[in-house]
C-alpha positions, 0 to 999 in steps of 0.5 A: 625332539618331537616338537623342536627338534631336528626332525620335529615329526608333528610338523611333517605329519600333516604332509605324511597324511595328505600323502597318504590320502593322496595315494587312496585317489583313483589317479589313473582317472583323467578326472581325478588328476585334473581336480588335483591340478586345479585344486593344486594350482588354487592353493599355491595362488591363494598362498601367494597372494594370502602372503603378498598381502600380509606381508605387504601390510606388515612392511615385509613386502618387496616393491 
């Protein structure tokens, strides 16, 4: 159950922890919560192109 599971926890417990770090930030300072929009917004653009171009070189890519 733990690893293939319908709740496979290890999988989740990543996003639990980041969470739970997340919680642990000053987020009423303006300047925390502009280092996580462009940490955020860094992250989803590295993923998007990071999976265009593996999926593109593995033949999975759309045109």
């Amino acid at each position: 159950m733990l690893f293939t599971g319908y709740y496979p926890v290890l999988r989740w417990t990543g996003y639990l922890l980041l969470g739970m770090a997340l919680g642990r930030l000053p987020l009423q300072q303006t300047r925390t919560g502009l280092r996580l929009l462009i940490v955020g917004a860094l992250l989803a653009a590295s993923a998007k192109l990071l999976s265009a171009l593996l999926l593109g070189h593995a033949g999975g890519g759309s045109d």
